[in-house]
C-alpha positions in Angstrom: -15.9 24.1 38.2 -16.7 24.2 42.1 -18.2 27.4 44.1 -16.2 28.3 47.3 -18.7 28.5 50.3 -18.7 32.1 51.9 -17.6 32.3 55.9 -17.0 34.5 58.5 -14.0 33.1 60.4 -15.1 29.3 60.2 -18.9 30.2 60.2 -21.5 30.4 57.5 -23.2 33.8 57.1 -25.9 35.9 56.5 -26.9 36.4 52.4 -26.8 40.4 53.9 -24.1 42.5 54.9 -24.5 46.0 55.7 -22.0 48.9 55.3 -21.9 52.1 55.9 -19.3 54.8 55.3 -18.5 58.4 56.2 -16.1 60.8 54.6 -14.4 58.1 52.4 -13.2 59.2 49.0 -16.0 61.3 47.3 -18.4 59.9 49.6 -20.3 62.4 52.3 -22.5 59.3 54.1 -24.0 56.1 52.9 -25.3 52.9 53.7 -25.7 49.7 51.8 -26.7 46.4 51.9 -25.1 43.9 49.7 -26.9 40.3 48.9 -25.0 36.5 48.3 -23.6 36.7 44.9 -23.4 39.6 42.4 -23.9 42.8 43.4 -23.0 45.7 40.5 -22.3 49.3 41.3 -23.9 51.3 38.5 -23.4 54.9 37.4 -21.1 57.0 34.9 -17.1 57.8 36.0 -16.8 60.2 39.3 -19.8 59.1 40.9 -18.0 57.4 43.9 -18.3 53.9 42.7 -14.6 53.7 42.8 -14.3 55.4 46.8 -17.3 52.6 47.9 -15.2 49.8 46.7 -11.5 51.5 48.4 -13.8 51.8 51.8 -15.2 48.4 51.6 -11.3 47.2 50.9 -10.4 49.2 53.8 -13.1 47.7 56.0 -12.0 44.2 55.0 -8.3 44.8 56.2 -6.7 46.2 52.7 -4.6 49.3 52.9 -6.2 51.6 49.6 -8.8 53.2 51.2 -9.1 56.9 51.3 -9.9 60.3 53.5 -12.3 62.8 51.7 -10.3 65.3 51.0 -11.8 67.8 52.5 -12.8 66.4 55.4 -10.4 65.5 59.2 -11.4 61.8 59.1 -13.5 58.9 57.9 -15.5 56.0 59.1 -16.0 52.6 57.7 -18.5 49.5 59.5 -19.4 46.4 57.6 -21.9 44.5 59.8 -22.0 40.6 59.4 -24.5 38.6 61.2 -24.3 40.3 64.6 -20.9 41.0 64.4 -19.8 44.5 63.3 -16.0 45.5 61.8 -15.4 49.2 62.2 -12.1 51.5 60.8 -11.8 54.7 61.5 -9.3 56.8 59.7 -7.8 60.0 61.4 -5.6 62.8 59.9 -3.0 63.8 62.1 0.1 65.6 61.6 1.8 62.5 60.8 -0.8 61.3 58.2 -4.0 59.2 58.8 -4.1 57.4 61.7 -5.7 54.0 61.4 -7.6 52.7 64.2 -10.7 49.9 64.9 -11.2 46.0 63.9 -11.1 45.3 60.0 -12.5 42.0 58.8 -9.3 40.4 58.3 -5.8 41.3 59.6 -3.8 40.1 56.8 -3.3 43.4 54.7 -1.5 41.4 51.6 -4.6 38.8 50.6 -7.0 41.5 50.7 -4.4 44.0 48.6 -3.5 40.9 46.3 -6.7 38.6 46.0 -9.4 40.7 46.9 -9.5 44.0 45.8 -9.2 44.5 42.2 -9.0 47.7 40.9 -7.1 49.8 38.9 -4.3 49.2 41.5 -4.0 45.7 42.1 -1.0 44.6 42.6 -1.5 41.7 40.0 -3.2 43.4 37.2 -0.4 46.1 37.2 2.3 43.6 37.2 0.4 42.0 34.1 1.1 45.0 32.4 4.3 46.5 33.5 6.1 42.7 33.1 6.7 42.5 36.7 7.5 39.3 38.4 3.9 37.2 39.0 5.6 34.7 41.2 6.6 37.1 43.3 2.9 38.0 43.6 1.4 35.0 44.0 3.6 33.5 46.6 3.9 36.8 48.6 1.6 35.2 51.4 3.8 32.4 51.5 6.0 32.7 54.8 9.2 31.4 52.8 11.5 32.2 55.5 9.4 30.2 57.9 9.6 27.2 56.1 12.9 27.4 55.5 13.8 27.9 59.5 11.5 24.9 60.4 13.8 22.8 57.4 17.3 24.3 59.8 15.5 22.7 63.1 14.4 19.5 61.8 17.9 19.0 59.9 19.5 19.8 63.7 16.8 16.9 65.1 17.6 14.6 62.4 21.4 15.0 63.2 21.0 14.6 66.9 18.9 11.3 66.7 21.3 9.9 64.0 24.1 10.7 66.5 22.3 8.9 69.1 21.4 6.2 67.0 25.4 5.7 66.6 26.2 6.0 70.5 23.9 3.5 70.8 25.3 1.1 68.4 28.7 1.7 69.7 27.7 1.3 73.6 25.7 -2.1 72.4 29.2 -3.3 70.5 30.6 -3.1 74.5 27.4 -4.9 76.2 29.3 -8.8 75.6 32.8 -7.9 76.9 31.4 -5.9 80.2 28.7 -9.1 80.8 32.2 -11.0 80.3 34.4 -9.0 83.4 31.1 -9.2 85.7 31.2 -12.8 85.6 35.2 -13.1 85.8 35.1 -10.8 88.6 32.0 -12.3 90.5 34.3 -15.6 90.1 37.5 -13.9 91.5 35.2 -12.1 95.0 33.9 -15.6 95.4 37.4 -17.2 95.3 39.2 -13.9 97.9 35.8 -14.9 100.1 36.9 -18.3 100.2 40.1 -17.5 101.0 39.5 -14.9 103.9 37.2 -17.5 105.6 39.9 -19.8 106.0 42.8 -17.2 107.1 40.1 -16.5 109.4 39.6 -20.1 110.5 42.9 -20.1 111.1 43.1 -17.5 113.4 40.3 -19.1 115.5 42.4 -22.4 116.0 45.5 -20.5 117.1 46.3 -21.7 120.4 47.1 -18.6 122.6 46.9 -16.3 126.2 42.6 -15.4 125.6 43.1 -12.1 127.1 46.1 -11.4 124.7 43.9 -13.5 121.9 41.2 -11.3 122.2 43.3 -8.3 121.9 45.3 -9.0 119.7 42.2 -9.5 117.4 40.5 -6.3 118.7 44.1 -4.3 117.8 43.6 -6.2 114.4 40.3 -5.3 113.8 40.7 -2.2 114.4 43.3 -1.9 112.2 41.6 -3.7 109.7 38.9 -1.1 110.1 40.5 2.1 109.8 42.7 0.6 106.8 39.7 -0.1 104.9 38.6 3.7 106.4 42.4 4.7 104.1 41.1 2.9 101.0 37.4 4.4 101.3 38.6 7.6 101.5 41.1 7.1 99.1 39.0 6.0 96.2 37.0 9.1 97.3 40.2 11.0 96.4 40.7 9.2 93.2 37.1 10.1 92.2 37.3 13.6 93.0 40.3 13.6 91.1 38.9 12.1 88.1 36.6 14.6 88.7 38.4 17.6 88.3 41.0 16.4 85.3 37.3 15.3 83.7 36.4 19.4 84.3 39.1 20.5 83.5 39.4 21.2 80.4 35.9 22.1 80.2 36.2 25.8 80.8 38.4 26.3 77.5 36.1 24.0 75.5 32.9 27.0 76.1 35.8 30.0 75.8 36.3 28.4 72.4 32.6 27.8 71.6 31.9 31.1 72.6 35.1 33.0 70.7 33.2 31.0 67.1 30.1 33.1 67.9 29.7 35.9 65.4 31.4 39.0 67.8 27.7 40.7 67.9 27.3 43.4 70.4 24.2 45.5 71.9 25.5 48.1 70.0 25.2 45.8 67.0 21.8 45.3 67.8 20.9 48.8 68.6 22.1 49.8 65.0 20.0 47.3 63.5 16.9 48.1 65.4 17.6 51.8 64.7 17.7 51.3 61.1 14.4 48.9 61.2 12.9 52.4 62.9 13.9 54.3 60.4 12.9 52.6 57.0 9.4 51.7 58.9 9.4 55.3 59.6 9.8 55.9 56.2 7.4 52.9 54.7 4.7 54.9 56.6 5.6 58.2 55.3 5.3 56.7 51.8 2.2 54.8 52.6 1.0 58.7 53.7 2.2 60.5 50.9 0.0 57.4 48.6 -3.0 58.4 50.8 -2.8 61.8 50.3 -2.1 62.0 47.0 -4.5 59.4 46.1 -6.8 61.5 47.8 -6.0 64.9 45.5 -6.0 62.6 42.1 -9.6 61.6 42.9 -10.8 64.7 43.9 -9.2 66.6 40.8 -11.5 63.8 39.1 -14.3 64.8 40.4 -13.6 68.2 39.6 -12.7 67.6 35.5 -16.1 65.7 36.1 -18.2 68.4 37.4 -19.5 66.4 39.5 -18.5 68.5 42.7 -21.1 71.3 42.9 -19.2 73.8 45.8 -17.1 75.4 43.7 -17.1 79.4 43.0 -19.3 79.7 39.9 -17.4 80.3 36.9 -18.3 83.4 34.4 -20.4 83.2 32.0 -17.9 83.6 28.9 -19.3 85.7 25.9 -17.1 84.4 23.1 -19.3 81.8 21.1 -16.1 80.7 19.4 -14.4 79.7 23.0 -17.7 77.7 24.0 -16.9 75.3 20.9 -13.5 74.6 21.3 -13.0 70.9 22.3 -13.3 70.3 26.5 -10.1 69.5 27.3 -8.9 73.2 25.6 -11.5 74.8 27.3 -10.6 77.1 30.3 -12.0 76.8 33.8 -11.1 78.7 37.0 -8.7 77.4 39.5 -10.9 76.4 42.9 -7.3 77.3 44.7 -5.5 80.6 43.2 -8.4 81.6 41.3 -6.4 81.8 37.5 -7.8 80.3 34.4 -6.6 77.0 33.5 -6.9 75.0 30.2 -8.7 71.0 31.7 -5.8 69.4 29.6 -3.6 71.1 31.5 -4.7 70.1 35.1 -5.7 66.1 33.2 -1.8 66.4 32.4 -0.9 67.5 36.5 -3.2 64.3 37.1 -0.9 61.6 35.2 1.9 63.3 36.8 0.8 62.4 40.1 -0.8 59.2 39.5 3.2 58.1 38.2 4.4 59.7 41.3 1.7 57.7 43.4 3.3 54.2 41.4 6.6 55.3 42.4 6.3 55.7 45.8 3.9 52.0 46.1 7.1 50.8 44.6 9.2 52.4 47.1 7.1 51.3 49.8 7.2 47.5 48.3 11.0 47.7 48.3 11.0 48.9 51.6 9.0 46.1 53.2 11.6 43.8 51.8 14.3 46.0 53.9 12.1 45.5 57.0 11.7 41.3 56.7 15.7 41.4 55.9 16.6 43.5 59.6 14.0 41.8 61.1 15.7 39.0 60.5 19.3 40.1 61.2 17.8 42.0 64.4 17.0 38.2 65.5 20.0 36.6 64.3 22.3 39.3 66.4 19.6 39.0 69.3 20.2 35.1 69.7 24.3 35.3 69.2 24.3 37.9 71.9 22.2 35.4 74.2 23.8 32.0 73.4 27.0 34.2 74.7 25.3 35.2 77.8 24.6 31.6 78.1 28.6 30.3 77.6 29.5 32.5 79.9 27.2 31.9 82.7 28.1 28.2 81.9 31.9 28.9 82.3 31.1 30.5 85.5 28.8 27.6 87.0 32.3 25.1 85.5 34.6 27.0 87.5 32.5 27.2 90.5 32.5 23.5 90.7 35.8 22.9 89.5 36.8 25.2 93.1 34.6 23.1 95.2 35.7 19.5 94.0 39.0 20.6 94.7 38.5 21.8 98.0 36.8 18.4 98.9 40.0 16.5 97.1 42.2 18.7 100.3 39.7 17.6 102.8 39.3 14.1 101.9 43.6 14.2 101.6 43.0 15.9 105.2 41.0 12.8 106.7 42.9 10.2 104.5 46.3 11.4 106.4 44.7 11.5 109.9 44.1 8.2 109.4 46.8 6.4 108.0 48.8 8.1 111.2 45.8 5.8 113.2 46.6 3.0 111.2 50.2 3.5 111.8 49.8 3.9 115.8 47.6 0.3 115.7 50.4 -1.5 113.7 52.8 -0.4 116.6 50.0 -1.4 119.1 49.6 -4.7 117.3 53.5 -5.4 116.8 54.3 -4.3 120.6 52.0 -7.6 121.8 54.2 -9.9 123.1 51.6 -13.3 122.1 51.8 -11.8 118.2 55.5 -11.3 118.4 56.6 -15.2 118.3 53.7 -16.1 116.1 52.5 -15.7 112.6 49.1 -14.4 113.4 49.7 -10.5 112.7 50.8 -11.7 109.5 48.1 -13.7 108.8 45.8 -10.7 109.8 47.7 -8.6 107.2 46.7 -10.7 104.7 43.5 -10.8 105.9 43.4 -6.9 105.5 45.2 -7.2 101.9 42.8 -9.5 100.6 39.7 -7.3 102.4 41.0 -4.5 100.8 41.4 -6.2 97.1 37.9 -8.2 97.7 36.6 -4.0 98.5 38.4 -2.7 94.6 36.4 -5.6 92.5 33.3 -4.8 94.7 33.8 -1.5 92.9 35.0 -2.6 89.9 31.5 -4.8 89.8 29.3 -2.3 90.5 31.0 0.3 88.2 30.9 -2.2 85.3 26.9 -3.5 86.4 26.0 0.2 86.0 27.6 0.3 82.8 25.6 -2.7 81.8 22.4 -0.9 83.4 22.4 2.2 81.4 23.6 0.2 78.6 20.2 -1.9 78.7 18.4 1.2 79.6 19.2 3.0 76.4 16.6 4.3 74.4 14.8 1.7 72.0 16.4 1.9 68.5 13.4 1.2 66.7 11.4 4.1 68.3 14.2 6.6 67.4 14.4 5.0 63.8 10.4 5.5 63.3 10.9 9.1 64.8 14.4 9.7 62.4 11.7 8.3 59.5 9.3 10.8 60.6 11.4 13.8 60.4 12.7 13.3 57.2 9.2 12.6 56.0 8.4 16.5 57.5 11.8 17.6 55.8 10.6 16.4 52.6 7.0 17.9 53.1 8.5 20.9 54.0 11.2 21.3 51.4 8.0 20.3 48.6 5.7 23.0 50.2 6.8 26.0 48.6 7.1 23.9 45.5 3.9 22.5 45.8 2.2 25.7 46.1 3.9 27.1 42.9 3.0 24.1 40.7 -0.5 24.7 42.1 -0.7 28.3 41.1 0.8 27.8 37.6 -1.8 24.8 37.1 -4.5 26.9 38.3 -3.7 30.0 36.4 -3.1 27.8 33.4 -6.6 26.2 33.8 -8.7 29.1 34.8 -6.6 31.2 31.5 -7.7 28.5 29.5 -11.7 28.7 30.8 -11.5 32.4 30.4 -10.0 32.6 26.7 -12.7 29.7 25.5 -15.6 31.9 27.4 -14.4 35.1 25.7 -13.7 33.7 22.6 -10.5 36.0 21.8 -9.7 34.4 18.3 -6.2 35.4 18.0 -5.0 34.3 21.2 -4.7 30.4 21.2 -3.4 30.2 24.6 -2.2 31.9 27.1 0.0 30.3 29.8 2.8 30.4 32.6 6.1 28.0 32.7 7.3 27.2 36.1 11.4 27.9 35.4 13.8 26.8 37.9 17.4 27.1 37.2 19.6 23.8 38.6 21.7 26.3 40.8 19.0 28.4 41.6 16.8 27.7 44.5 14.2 30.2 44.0 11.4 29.4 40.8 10.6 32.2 38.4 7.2 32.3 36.4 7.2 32.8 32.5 3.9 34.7 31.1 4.0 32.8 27.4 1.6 34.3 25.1 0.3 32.1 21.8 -1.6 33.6 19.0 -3.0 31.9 16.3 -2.6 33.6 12.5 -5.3 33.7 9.7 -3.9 30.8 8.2 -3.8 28.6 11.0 -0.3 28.6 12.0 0.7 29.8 15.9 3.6 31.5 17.2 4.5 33.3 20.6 4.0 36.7 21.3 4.8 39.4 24.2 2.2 40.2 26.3 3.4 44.1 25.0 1.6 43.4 21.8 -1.8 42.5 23.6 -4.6 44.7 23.6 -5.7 46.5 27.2 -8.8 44.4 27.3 -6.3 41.2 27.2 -4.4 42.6 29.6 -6.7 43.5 31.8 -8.3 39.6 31.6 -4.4 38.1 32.2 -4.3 40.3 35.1 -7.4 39.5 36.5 -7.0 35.5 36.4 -3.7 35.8 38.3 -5.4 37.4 41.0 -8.0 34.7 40.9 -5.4 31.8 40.8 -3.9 33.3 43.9 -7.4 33.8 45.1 -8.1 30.0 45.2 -4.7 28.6 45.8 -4.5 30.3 49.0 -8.3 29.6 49.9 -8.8 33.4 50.6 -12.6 32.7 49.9 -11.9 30.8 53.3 -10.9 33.9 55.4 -12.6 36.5 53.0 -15.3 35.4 50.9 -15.7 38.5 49.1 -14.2 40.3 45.8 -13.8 43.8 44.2 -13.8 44.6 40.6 -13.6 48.1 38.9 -12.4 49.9 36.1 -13.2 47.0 33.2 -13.9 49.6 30.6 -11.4 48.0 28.5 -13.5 45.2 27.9 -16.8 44.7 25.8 -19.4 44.4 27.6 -20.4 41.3 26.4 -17.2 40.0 27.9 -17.7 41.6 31.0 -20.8 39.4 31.4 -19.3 36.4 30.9 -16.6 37.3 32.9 -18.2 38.5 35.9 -20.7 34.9 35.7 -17.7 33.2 35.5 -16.0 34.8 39.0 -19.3 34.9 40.6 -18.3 30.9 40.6 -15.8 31.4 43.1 -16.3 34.9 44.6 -19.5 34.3 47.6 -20.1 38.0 47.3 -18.7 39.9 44.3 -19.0 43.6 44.2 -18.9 45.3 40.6 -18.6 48.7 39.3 -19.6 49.3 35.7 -20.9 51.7 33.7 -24.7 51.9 32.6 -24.1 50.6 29.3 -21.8 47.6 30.7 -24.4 46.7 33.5 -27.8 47.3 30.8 -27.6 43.5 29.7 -27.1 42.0 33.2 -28.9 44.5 35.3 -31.7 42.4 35.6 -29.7 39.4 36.7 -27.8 40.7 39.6 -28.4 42.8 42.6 -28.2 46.7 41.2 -26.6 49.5 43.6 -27.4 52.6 41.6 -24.5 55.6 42.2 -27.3 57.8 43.3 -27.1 55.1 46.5 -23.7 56.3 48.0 -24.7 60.1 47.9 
């Protein structure tokens, strides 16, 4: 059995912390130092143990503190090192306004893990049957894992697609080497044969002026023909171009019709809504102060232990001063009638089962919030991948407009010059040397083999840059060790949440099993939870088995209905100290908060408070005298008469 290691946000610290509190529960103003380890919080019921343990929850982040009652607002600082955490609550019409820097920001571990009282979350589910997984995983940002799964599945996909254009485009690599060398081959064989047309021309014997132009008229045509087929492969490519864009515009119009059909409206609803039920989360979480707030000070009251009440007559009937408490008759510190203490203990349950109701509420309306949240996003990124088609549509069309009015200019410019080419042939045909010989013909072939020799110098090039950014392809192995990689986070990912339930079950099961063999309950054999999962059914439930052992040996399951409250209360307990250490709260928060163990012996309260002080850096107690007269001596003592 390890200790955890107390710090304050990655940083060991002091064996003293200091708090001090103002106007919290039944508290007026106190300040107390607490030392590394135990600390116990001694005195009888409605001496304010119960409010110092809310405000130091309240201080550390969690949500249960309260307001004195008669009082406008409260104040909380717990001083660490030389580093001070102040709240300060403040009634307002609205309810209690929250403000200041608590120890930690995450409400849920302190509400869960850290602060258990009569409240916590765990030790009531214990007993009402409620779902523990639930519970335990609540820190667990489920929906978080499950959209980093979605993205890596999409990277995985998009690298296994590129793993298969690669293979394809390397399948093509032999026959385009292939055509480079057949048509390197077939310009070396036109270049042959234009050298010797043009050798030809040399040795014809004719007029030199005439000679000379006739082969400037031919050059020039030659020129401005090889001008037509420039221009004209410009037109093809244009063209090619536009057919390639063409069909792009429809391609996004039909992407963007699949979208879900979300509008701002949409999201204006959804955010109104999330407004609303956060509205109402508040009020609830309000109404649970206030209330809260009443129940303890009505305690007080059936306590006696608040002293500013009107003084009550002194009755006469000797009879009446016998009868049991709860039957006898005080006066009401509001109205002024007589009322029986039963009766107002009754008004007290009632509002205590309101004040469960409405936590409920408030839990049910958190999950409302995480599922708008998440629809509010979901409608929020439809509405901007549509913005995005659209501007992409716009920016195809735009260029679609401008290739075509370069195909008219480059038809322009193609036409001006063929009527050039046109008016040279005449020139070229008019000269009277050419006319009787075979050297405009031998020019025109000349021009018809420049002008194929100019197509497989394109061809080349087109099929060498296929080759280039063939070879220039990603490496395979690199995206096959990043593809590995991926599915190596998908599988650590999809095994987190299942990891982390396995843990908690093995932990509760092991600290149950510690607990039960330290407190030496005889009829319970075991007590443990099975990790169900049903094969169609991706979420995990947790089953609370209970196993008692009979007088003669023999053990069979029971409900945890049929344990006792002190049982309970332990079963409770170790959940919130499984979730405790499986989530390494001691790393964040390395304190813990126990109160109302009246159930148990004291005797078992001993062992069980040596066995969290384990785990627990600073553990703060509340017991009564008689609980805390055996272990007084070992532990730090913080007498009630302290927080008055």
């Amino acid at each position: 059995m390890s200790s955890s290691n107390g710090t304050v946000k990655g940083t060991a610290i002091d064996d003293v912390v200091e708090l001090e509190a103002e106007n919290m529960g039944g508290i007026d103003n106190c300040s107390v130092e607490f030392q590394r380890g135990v600390n116990l919080l001694t005195g009888r019921n409605a001496t304010n143990r119960t409010s110092l343990l809310r405000a130091i929850s309240g201080i550390l982040g969690g949500t249960n503190a309260t307001v004195k009652s008669d009082e406008d607002g409260g104040y909380v600082s717990l001083t660490i090192d030389d580093t001070e955490y102040s709240r300060r609550y403040t009634r307002t019409g609205a309810g209690v306004q929250i403000t200041g820097e608590p120890y930690e920001d995450n409400s849920e571990l302190i509400d869960l893990f850290i602060s258990l009282l009569e409240d916590n979350p765990p030790r009531l589910a214990v007993e009402r049957g409620d779902d523990l997984r639930e519970l335990i995983m609540r820190p667990v940002d489920t929906a978080g894992i499950e959209r980093r799964i979605q993205r890596l599945k999409t990277e995985r996909e998009e690298i296994k697609d590129e793993l298969d254009r690669i293979e394809r485009r390397s399948k093509e690599l032999p026959k385009l080497e292939e055509r480079r060398q057949t048509l390197t081959s077939e310009l070396e064989e036109l270049e042959d044969k234009i050298q010797s047309l043009r050798a030809e021309v040399t040795e014809y014997e004719a007029d030199i002026e005439m000679a000379e132009e006739a082969e400037e008229l031919v050059d020039k045509l030659d020129e401005r023909r090889k001008e037509v087929n420039e221009v004209t492969d410009q037109i093809d490519l244009v063209t090619a171009e536009i057919d390639a864009l063409r069909e792009r515009p429809e391609e996004l119009r039909t992407e963007r019709e699949e979208l879900s059909d979300y509008t701002q409206a949409d999201l204006n609803t959804v955010q109104e809504e999330l407004r609303t039920v956060r509205n109402r989360k508040r009020e609830l979480e309000n109404t649970v102060t206030d209330l809260s707030a009443i129940v303890e000070f009505n305690e007080d009251i059936l306590s006696d232990s608040v002293s500013n009440l009107p003084e009550e007559s002194i009755g006469t009937d000797p009879i009446a001063e016998l009868a049991p408490k709860e039957e006898q008759e005080i006066t009401c510190w509001t109205c002024g009638n007589r009322a029986e203490r039963g009766a107002i203990a009754d008004r007290l349950e009632n509002l205590r089962n309101v004040i469960t109701e409405k936590r409920n509420e408030s839990a049910d309306l958190e999950s409302r919030i995480d599922e708008l949240e998440s629809e509010q996003e979901e409608i929020r990124e439809s509405i901007q991948e549509r913005d995005r088609l659209d501007n992409k549509i716009d920016e195809v069309e735009r260029k679609i407009e401008s290739k075509k009015e370069r195909q008219t200019e480059l038809e322009a410019e193609a036409e001006a010059l063929r009527e050039t080419v046109s008016e040279l042939e005449s020139s070229v045909a008019n000269t009277e040397e050419l006319r009787d010989s075979d050297l405009l013909d031998t020019y025109e072939r000349i021009s018809e083999l420049q002008y194929e020799q100019g197509q497989k110098q394109q061809e080349l090039a087109s099929v060498e840059d296929e080759i280039e950014e063939i070879e220039s392809l990603p490496d395979k192995s690199k995206l096959q060790e990043q593809l590995d990689e991926i599915r190596q986070e998908l599988n650590h990912e999809r095994g987190r949440v299942a990891e982390l339930e396995s843990q908690s079950v093995s932990e509760f099961n092991y600290q149950m099993d510690e607990i039960l063999d330290i407190l030496d309950y005889r009829n319970i054999s075991r007590v443990w939870i099975e990790r169900k999962k049903e094969e169609n059914d991706q979420r995990s439930t947790f089953d609370l088995h209970v196993v008692r052992e009979s007088d003669t040996g023999s053990v069979y399951e029971d409900t945890v209905a049929n344990l006792s409250e002190s049982e309970r209360e332990v079963i409770g307990l170790v959940v919130a100290l499984a979730g405790y250490l499986v989530h390494e709260v001691y790393q964040e928060v390395p304190f813990m908060l126990l109160d109302s163990l009246e159930a148990i012996d004291s005797g078992r309260i001993a062992d069980l408070i040596e066995y969290f002080s384990d785990y627990a850096p600073y553990l703060i107690v509340a017991l009564l005298p008689e609980d805390a007269a055996g272990i007084a001596d070992k532990y730090t003592q913080i007498t009630a008469d302290e927080l008055n």
